[in-house]
N, C-alpha and C positions, 0 to 999 in steps of 0.2 A: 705798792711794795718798793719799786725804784725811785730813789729821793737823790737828783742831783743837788748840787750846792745849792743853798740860798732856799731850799722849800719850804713854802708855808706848813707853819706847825698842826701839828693835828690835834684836836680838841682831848682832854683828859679831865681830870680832876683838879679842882680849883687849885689855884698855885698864886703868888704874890705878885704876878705882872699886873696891871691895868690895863684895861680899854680904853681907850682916852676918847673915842666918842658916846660914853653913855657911862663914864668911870666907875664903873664894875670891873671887880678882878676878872682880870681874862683867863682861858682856860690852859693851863701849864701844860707843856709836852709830855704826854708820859713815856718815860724814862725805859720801860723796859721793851717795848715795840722795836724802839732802836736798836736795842742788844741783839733782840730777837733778828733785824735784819742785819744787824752786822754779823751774829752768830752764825743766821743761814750763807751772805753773801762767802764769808770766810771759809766755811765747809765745801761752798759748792767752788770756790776757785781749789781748794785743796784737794777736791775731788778729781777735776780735771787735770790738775798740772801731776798729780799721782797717775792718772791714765796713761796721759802723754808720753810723760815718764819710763813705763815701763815698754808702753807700744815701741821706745824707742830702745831697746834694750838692756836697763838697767833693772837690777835687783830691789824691786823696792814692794816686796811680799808681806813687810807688816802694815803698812800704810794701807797696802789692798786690803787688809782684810779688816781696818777700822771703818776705810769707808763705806764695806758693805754692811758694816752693822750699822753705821749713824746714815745710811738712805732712805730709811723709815721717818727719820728723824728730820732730816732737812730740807726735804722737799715738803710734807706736809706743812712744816711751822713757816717755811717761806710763802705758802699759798694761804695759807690760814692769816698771818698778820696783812698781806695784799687783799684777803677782802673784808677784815677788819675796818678798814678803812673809803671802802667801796660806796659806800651808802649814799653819799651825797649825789654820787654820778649816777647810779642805779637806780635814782627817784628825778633826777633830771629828764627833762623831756632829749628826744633823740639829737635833736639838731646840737643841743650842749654836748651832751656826750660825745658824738662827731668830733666837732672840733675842739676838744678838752683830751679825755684818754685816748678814744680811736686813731685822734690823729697823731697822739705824742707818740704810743707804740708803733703806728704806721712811718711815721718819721725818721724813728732811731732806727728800726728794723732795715727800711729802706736805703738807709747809708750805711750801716755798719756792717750789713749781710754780704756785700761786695766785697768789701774789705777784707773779713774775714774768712770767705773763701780764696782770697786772691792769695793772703798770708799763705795760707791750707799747702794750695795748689805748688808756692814758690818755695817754700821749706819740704814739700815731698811729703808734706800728711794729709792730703785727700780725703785716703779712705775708699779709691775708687779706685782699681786697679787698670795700668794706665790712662789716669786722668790728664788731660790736658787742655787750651783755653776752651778749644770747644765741650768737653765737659762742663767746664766752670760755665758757660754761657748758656748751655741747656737748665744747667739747675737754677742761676738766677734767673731764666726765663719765666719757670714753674714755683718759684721761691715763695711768693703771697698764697700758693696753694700747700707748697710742698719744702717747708724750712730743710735747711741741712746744716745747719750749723749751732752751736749752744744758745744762738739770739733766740731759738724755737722759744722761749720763756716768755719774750714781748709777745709775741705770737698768740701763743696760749693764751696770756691773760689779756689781748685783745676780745678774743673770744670768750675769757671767761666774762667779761663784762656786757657784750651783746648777749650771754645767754642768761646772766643775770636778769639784765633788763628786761627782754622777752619775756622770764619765769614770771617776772614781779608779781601780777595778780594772780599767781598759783599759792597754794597753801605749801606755806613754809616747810611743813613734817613732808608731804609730798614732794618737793624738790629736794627732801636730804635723801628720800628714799629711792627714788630714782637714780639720783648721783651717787649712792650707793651702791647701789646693785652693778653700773657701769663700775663704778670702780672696781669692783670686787672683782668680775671679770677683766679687768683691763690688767692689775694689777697681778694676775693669775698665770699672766706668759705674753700678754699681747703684744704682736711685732709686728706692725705695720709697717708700709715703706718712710713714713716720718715721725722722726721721735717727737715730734710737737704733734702729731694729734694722738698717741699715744700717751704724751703728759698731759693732753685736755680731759681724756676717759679715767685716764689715774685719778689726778688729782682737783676735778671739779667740783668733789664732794666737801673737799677742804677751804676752797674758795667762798662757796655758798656758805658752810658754818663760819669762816670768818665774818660775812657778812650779815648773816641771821643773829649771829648769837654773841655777839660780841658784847651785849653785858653779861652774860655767864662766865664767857673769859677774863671780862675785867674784873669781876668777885672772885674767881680763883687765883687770878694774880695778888689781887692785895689780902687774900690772905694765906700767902706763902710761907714755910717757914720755910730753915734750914732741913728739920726734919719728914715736912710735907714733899719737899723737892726732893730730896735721898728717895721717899718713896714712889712717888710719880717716875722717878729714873727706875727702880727698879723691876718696878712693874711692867713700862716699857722693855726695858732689859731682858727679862724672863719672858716675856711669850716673844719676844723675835731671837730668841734662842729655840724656844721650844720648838717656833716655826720654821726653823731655819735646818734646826737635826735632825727632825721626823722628815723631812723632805714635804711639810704640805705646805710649801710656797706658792708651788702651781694649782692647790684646789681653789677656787673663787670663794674668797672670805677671809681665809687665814692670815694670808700678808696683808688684807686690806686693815686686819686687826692690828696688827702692829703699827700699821699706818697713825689708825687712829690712838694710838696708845702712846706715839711721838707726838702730839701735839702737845698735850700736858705736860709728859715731859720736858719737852723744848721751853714749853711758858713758863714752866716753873726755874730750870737753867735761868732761863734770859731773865727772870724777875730777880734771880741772886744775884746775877752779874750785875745788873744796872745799878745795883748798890751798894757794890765793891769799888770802890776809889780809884783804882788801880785800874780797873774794866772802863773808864773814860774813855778810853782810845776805841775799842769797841762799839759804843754809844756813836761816835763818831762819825767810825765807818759807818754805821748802821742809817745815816743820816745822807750819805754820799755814796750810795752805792749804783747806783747807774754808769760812771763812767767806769769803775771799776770791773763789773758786769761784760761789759760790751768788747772792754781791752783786752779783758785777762788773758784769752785763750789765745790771740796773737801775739801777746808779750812773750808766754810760754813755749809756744812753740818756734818763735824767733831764736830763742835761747837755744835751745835743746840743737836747734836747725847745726848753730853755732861750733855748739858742743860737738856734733855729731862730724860736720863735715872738718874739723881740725883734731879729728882722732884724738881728742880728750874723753877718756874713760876713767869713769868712779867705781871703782870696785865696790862690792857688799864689804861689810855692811856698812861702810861709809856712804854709800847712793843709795837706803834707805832716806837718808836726810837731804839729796838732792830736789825731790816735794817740795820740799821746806824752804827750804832756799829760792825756787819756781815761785812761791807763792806769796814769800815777802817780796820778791820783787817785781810780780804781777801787781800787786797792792798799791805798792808802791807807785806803781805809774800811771796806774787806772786815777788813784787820789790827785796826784802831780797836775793830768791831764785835766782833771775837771776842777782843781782850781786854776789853772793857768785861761784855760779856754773862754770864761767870760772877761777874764783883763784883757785878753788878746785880739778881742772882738770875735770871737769864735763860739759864740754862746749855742749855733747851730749845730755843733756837733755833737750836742747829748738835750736838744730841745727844737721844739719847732720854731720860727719866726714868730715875734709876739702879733703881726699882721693877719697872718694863717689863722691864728686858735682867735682872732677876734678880739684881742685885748689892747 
């Protein structure tokens, strides 16, 4: 799922490039994957810089209430396109895997989980009431156990890949059905003390069908239309309403439906976008989304910190749009950062040492 700068392409449908050692067309990037991680990366920093937002006192009540409907929506199609692409590593023997995925989430996690509690801590958004460095020093103690901060996402899909691997010789139908039933309960209310092992019980149902079923996925992308997608949105739409007014959110099943009912939708968005002209920038992101990932949440709150302690107030409904403005310029710097970082010889701060992973 997270593609810094410079990452090798992922295999799709034949395209016009060449292999120049066996001069076979080689296989072209497919186009809507990216959208699909630019779509989720873009939702989930908008997500947070709207929380932030209002945690810090601002009016920004319509934004909350778009992204409680698109949560169905962006967490599954974020996990679903991350194990789309899983396959190579989850039929790799262990020692590869170590030093390939395990280590790159262990890497990033391990430097940017300080950081971003240190931002937390010195802006006054903790979350911990009187928190101070020895707070911050107990949680990164317990941090490889007990995430606290939005990085819980590397975390997760560290895990979601050791558990892939483990399942491998289980029957396919039985690992969605198991990962099901977790989720349905997980999804039903569960609040453990960290949100990353609560997003492993969520959503490892959607990891595993990225991974299983991804030429299912790939046939209902290419045959998208404008009007397949209208209805794949609607559908989605309509039962995370229905589930959402009857109140059965918290039965085990209900919201998990809707879960599943974002995914197609999401694919079918992300397949219109990649081939809208205009959605290039999208694709883009969608390509470079790890440094953007890891910054966002301390860029925003840097901000807001700004805002807050020089008594600059947005009144409603002008500070509806202060989100917005949070989130292009999280983007913005996340992008910045990860191209600036391999010219500056800083290629370690969104990868491992190519020495480490054995390359």
């Amino acid at each position: 799922m997270f593609t810094p700068s410079g990452s090798p392409r992922h295999a799709g449908a034949p395209g016009p490039g060449r292999d120049a050692a066996v001069g076979q067309p080689a296989p072209a990037r497919l186009a809507w994957p990216d959208a699909a991680r630019g779509l989720a990366i873009g939702l989930v920093v908008l997500y947070h810089a709207t929380n932030w937002t209002w945690q810090t006192g601002y009016e920004v009540g319509v934004l909350r209430e778009i992204n409680e409907t698109l949560r169905s929506l962006r967490m599954p199609l974020f996990f679903t396109v991350a194990g789309m692409f899983a396959g190579k590593w989850v039929a790799a023997p262990w020692s590869r895997l170590a030093r390939g995925k395990l280590l790159f989430f262990a890497w990033v996690f391990v430097l940017w989980e300080p950081i971003s509690l240190v931002v937390r801590l010195l802006t006054g958004y903790y979350q911990v009431a009187d928190a101070d460095w020895g707070t911050l020093g107990h949680d990164l103690a317990w941090s490889l156990l007990v995430p606290r901060s939005e990085l819980w996402f590397l975390w997760t899909l560290a895990v979601f890949f050791v558990i892939a691997r483990v399942l491998r010789r289980v029957p396919v139908v039985a690992q969605l059905l198991l990962a099901a039933a977790v989720g349905a309960w997980a999804l039903a209310g569960w609040e453990p003390e960290s949100i990353a092992w609560r997003g492993t019980a969520q959503f490892a149902l959607f990891f595993l069908a990225g991974l299983h079923l991804r030429p299912l996925l790939e046939r209902f992308a290419a045959r998208i239309t404008w009007y397949w997608a209208a209805a794949a949105v609607a559908v989605w739409l309509a039962i995370q309403v229905v589930v959402r007014q009857t109140g059965v959110a918290d039965v085990p099943g209900f919201y998990l439906l809707a879960n599943v009912a974002g995914v197609p939708a999401g694919v079918a968005v992300s397949v219109l976008l990649s081939r809208v002209p205009g959605a290039l920038g999208l694709r883009w992101l969608g390509a470079r989304t790890l440094p953007v990932f890891v910054t966002h949440t301390s860029v925003v709150l840097a901000l807001l910190s700004v805002l807050w302690r020089n008594a600059i107030w947005i009144p409603a409904p002008q500070s509806q749009w202060l989100p917005v403005a949070l989130w292009a310029a999280a983007v913005g710097v996340g992008l910045l950062l990860g191209e600036l970082a391999p010219r500056l010889g800083a290629r370690w701060l969104f990868a491992p040492p190519r020495r480490l992973a054995g390359r």
